[in-house]
PDB file of N, CA, C and O in Angstrom:
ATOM      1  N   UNK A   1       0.827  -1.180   0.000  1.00  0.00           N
ATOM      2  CA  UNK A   1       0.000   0.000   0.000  1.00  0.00           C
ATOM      3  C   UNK A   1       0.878   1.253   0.000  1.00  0.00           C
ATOM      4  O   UNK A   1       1.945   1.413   0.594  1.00  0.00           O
ATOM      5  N   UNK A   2       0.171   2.166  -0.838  1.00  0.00           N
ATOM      6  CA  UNK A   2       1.538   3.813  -0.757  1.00  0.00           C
ATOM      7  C   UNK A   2       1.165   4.352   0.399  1.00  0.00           C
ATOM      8  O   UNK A   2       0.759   3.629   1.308  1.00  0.00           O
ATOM      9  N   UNK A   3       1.202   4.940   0.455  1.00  0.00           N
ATOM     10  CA  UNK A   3       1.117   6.463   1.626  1.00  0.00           C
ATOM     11  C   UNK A   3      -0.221   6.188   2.021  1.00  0.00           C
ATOM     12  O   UNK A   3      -0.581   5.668   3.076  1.00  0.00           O
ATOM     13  N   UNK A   4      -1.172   6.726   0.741  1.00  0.00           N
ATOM     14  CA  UNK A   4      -2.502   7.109   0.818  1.00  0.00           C
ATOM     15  C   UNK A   4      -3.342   6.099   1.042  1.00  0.00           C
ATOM     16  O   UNK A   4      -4.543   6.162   1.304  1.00  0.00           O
ATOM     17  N   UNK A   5      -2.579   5.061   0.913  1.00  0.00           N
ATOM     18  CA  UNK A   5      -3.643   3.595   1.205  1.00  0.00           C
ATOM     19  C   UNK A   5      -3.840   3.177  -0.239  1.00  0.00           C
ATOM     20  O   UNK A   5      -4.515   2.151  -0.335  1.00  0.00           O
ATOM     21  N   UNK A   6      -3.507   3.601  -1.177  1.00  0.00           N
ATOM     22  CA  UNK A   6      -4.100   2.904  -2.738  1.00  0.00           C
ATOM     23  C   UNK A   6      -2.395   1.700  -3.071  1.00  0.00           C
ATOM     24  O   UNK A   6      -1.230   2.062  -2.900  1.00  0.00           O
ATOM     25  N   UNK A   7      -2.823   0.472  -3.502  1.00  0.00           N
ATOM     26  CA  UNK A   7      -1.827  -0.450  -3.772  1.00  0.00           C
ATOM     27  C   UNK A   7      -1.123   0.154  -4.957  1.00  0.00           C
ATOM     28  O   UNK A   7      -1.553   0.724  -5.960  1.00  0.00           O
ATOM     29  N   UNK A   8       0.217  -0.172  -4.496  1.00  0.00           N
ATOM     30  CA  UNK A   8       0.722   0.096  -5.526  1.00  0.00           C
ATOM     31  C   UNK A   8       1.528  -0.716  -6.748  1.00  0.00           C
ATOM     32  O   UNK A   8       2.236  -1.656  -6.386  1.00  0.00           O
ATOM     33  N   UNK A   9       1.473  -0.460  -7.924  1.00  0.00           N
ATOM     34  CA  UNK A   9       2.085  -1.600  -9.049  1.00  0.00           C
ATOM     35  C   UNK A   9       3.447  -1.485  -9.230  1.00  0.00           C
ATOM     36  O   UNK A   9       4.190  -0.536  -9.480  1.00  0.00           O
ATOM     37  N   UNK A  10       3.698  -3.335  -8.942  1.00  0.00           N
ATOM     38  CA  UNK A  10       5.495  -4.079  -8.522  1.00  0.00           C
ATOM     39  C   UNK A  10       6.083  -2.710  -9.357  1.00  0.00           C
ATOM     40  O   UNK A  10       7.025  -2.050  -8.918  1.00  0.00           O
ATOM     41  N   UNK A  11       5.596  -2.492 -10.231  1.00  0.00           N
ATOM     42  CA  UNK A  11       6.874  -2.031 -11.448  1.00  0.00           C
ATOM     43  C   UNK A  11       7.038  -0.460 -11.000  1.00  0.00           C
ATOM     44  O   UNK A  11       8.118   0.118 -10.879  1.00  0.00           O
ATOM     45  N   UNK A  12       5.821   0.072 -10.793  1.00  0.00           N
ATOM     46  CA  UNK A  12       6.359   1.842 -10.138  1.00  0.00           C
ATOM     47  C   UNK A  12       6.712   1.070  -8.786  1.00  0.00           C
ATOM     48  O   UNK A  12       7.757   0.433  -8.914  1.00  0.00           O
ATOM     49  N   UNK A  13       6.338   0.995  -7.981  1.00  0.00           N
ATOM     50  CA  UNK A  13       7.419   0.705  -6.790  1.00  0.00           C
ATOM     51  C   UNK A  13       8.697   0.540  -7.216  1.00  0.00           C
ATOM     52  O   UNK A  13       9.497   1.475  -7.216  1.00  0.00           O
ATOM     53  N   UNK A  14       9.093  -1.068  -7.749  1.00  0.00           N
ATOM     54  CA  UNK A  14      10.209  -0.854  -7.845  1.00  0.00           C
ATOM     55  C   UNK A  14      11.048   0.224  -8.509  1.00  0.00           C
ATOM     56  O   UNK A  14      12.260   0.332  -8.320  1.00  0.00           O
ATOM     57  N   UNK A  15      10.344   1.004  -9.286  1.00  0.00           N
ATOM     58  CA  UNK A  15      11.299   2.099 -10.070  1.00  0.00           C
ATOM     59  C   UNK A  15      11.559   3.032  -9.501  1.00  0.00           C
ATOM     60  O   UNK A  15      12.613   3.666  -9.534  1.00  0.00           O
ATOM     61  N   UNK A  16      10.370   3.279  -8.749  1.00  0.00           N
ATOM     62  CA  UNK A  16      10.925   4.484  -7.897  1.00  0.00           C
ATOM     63  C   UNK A  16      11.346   4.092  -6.300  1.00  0.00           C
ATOM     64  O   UNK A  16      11.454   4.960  -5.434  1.00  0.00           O
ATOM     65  N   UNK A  17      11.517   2.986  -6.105  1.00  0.00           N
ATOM     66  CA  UNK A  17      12.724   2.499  -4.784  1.00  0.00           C
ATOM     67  C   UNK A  17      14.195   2.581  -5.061  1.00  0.00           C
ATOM     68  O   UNK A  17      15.109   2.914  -4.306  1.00  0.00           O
ATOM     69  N   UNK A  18      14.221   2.119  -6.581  1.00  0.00           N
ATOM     70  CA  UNK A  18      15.697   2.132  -7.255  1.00  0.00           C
ATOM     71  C   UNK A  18      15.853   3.564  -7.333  1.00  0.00           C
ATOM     72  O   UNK A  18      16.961   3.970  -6.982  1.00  0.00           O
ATOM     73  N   UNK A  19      14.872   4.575  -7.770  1.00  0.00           N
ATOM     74  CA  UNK A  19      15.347   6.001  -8.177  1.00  0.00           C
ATOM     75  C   UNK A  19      16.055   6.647  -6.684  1.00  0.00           C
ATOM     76  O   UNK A  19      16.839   7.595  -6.660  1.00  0.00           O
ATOM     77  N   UNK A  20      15.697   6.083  -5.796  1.00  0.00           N
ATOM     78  CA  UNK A  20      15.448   6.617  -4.760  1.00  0.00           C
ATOM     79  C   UNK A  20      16.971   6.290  -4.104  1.00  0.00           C
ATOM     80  O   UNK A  20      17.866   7.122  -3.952  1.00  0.00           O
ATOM     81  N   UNK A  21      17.031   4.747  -3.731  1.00  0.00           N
ATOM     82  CA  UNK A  21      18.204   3.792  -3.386  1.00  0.00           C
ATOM     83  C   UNK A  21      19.495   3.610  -3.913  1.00  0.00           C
ATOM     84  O   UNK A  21      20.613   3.550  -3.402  1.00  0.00           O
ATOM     85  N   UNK A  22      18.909   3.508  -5.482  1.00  0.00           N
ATOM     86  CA  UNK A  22      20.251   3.147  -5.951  1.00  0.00           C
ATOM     87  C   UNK A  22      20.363   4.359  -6.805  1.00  0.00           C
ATOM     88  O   UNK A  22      19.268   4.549  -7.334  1.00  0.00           O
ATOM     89  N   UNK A  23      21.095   5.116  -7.103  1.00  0.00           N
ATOM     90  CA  UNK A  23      21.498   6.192  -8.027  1.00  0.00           C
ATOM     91  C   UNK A  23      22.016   5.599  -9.200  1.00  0.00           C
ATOM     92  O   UNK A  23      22.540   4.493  -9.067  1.00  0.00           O
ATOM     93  N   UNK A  24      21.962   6.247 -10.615  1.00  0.00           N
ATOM     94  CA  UNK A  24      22.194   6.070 -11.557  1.00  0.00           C
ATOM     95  C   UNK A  24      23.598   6.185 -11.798  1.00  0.00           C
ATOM     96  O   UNK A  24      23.787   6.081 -13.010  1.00  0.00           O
ATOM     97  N   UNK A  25      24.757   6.369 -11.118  1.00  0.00           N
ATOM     98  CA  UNK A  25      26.036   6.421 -11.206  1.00  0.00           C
ATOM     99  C   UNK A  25      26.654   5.393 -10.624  1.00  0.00           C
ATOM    100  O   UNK A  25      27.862   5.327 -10.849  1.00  0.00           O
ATOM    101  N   UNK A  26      26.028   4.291  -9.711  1.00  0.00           N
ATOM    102  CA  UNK A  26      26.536   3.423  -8.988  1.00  0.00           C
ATOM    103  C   UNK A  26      25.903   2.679  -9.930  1.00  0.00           C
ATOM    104  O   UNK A  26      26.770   1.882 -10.288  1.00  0.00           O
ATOM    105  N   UNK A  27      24.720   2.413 -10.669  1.00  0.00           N
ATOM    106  CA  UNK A  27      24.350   1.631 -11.301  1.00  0.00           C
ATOM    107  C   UNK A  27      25.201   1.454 -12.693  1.00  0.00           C
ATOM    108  O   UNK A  27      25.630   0.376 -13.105  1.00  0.00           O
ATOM    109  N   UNK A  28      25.377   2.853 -13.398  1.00  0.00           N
ATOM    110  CA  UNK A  28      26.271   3.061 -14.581  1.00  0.00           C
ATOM    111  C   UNK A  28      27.412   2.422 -14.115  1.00  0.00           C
ATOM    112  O   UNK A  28      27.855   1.816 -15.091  1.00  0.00           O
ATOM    113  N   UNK A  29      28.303   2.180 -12.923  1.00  0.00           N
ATOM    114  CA  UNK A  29      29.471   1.664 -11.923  1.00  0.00           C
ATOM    115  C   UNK A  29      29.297   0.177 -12.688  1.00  0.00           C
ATOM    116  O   UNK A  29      30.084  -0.106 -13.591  1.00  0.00           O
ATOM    117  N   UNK A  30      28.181  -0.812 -12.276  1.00  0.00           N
ATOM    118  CA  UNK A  30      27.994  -1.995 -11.946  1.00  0.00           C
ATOM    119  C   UNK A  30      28.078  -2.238 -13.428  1.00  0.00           C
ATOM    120  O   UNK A  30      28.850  -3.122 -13.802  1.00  0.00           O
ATOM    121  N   UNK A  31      27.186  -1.376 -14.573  1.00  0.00           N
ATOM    122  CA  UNK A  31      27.163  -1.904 -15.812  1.00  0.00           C
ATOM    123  C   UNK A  31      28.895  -2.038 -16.408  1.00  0.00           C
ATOM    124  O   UNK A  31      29.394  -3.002 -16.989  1.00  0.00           O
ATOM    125  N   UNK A  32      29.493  -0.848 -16.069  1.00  0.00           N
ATOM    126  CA  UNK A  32      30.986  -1.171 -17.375  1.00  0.00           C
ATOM    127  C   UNK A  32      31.696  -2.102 -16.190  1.00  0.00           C
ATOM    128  O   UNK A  32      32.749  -2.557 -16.636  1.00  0.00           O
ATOM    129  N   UNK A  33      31.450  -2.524 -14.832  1.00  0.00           N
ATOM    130  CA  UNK A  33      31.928  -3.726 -13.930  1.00  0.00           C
ATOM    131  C   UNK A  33      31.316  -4.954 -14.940  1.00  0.00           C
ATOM    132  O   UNK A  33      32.106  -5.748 -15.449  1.00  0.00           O
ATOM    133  N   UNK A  34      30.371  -5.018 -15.104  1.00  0.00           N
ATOM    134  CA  UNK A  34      29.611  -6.114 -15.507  1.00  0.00           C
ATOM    135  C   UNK A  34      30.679  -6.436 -17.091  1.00  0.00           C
ATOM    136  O   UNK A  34      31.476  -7.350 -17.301  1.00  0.00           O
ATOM    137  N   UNK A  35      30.228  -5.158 -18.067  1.00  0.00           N
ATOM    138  CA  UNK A  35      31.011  -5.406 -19.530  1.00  0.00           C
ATOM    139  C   UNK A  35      32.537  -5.654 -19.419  1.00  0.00           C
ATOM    140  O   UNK A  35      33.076  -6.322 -20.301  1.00  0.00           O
ATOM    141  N   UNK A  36      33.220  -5.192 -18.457  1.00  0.00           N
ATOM    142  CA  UNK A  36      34.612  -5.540 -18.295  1.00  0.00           C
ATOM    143  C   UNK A  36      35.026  -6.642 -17.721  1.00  0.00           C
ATOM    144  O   UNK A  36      36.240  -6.718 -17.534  1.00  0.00           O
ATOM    145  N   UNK A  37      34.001  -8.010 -17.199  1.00  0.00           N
ATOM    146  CA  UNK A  37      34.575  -8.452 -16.511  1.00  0.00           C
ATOM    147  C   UNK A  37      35.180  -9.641 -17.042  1.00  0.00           C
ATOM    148  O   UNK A  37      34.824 -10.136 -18.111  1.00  0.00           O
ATOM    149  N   UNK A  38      36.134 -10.129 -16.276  1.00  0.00           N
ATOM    150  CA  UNK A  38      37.235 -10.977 -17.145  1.00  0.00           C
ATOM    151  C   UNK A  38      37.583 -12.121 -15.853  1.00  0.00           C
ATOM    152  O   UNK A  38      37.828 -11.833 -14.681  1.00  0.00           O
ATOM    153  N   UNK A  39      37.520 -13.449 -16.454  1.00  0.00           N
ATOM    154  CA  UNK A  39      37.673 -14.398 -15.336  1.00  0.00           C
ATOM    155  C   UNK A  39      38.985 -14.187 -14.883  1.00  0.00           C
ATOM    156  O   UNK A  39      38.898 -13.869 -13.697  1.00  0.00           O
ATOM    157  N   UNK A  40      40.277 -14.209 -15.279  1.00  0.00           N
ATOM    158  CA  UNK A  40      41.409 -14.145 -14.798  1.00  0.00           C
ATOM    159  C   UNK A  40      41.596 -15.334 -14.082  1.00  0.00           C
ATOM    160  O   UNK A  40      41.299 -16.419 -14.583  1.00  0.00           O
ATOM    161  N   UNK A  41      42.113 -15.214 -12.829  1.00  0.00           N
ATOM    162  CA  UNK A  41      42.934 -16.267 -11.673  1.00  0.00           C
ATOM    163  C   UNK A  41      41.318 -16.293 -10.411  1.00  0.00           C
ATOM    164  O   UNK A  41      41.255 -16.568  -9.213  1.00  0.00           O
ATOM    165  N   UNK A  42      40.165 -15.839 -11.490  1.00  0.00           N
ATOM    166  CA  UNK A  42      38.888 -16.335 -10.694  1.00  0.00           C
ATOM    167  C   UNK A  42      39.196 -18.040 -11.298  1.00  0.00           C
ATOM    168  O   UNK A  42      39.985 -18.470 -12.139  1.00  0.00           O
ATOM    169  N   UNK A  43      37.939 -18.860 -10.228  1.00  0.00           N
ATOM    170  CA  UNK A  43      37.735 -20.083 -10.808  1.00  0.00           C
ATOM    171  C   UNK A  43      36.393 -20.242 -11.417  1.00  0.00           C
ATOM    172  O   UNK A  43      35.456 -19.519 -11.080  1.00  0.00           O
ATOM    173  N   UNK A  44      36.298 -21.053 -12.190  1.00  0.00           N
ATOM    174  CA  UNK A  44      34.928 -20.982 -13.121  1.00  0.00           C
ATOM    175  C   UNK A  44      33.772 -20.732 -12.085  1.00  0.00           C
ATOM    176  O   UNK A  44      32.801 -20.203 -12.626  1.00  0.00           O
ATOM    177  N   UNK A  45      33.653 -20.913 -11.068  1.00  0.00           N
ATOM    178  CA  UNK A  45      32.353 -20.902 -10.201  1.00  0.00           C
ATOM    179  C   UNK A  45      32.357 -19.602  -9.189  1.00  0.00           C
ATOM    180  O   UNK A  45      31.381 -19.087  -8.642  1.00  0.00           O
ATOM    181  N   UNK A  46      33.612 -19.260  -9.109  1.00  0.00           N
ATOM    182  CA  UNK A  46      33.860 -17.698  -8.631  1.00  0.00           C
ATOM    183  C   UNK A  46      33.331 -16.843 -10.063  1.00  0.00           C
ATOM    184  O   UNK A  46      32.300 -16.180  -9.950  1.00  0.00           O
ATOM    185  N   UNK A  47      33.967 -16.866 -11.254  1.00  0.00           N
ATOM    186  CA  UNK A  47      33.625 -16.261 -12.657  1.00  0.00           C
ATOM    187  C   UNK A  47      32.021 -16.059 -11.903  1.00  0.00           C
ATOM    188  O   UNK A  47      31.325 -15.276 -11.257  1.00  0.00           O
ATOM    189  N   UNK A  48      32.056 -17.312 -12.494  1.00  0.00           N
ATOM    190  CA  UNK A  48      30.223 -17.447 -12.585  1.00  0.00           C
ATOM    191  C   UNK A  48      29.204 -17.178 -11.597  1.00  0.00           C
ATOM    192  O   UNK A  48      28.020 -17.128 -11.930  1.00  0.00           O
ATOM    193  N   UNK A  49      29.658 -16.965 -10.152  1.00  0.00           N
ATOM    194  CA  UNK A  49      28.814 -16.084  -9.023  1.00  0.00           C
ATOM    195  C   UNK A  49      29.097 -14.925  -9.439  1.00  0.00           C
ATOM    196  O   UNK A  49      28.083 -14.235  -9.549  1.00  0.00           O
ATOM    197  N   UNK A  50      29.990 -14.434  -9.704  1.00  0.00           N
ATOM    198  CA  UNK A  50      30.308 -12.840 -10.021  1.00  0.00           C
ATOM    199  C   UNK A  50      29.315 -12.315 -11.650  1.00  0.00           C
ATOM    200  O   UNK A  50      28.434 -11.455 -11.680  1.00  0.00           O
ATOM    201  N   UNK A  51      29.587 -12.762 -12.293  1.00  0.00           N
ATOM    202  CA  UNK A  51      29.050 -12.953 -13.969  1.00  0.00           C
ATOM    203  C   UNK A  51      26.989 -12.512 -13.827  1.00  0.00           C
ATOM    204  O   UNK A  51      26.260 -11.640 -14.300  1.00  0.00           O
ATOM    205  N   UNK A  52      26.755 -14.022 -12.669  1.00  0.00           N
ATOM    206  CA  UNK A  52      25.471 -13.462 -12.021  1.00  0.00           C
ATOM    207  C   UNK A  52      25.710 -12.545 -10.964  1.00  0.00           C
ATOM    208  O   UNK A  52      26.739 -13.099 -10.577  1.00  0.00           O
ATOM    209  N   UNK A  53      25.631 -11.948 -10.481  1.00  0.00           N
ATOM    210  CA  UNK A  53      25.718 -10.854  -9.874  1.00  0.00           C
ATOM    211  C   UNK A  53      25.306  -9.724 -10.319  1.00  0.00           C
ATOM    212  O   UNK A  53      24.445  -8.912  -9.982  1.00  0.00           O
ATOM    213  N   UNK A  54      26.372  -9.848 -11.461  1.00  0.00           N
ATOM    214  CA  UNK A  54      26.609  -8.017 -12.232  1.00  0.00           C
ATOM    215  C   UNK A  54      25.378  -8.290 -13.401  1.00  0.00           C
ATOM    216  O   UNK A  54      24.840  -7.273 -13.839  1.00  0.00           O
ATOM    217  N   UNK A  55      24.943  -9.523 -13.890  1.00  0.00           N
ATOM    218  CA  UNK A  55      24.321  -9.620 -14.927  1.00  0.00           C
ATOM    219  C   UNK A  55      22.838  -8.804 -15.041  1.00  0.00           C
ATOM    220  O   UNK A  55      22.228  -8.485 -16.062  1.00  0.00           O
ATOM    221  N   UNK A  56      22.397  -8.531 -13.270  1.00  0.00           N
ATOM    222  CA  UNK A  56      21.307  -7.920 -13.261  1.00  0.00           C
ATOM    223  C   UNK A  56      21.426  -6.647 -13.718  1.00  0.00           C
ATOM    224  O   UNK A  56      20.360  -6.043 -13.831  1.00  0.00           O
ATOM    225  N   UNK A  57      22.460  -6.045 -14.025  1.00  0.00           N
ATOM    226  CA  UNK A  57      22.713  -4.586 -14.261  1.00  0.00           C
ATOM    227  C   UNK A  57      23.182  -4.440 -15.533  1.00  0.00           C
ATOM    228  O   UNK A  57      23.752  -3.369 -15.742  1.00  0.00           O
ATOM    229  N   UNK A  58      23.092  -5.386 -16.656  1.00  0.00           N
ATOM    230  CA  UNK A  58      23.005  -5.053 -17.906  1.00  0.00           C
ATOM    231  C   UNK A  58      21.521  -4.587 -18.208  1.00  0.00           C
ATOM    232  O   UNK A  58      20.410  -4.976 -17.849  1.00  0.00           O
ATOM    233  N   UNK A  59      22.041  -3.489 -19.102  1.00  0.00           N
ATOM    234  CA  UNK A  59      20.715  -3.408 -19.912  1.00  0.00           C
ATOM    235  C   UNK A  59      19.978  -4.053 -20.720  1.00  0.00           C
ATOM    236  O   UNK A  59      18.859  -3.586 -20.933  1.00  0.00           O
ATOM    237  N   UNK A  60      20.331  -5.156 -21.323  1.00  0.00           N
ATOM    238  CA  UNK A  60      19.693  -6.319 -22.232  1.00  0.00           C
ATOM    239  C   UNK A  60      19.073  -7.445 -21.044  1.00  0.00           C
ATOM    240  O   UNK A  60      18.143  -8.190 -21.352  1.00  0.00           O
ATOM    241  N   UNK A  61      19.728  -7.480 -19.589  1.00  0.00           N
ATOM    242  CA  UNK A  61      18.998  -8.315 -19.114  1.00  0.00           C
ATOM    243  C   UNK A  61      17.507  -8.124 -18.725  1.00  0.00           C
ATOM    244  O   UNK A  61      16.766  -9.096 -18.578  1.00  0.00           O
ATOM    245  N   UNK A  62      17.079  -6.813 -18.559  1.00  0.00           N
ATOM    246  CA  UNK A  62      16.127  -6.366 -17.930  1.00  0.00           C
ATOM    247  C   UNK A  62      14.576  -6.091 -19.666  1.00  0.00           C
ATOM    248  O   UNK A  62      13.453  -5.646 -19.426  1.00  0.00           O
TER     249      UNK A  62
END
């Protein structure tokens, strides 16, 4: 429920919790984290917790 008592829809909530929470510069942060990331001396299952992680913050995932 918002403020006023009227329910509110998943999708404006969540957009405006993120507008609110997460700023668009920490998010822009996570995306070129996400496009740069490179397994290195990770191990495939470290890669791949990390890989999901950042994956929510591409723009094609959403």
């Amino acid at each position: 429920m918002g403020a006023d008592g009227v329910a509110i829809v998943w999708e404006i909530f969540k957009r405006e919790f993120l507008k609110k929470y997460f700023p668009a510069d920490i998010k822009n942060k996570k995306v070129i984290e996400f496009m740069e990331l490179k397994q290195g001396k990770m191990s495939v299952a470290e890669y791949s917790a990390k890989f999901e992680a950042l994956c929510v913050f591409s723009p094609h995932y959403n």
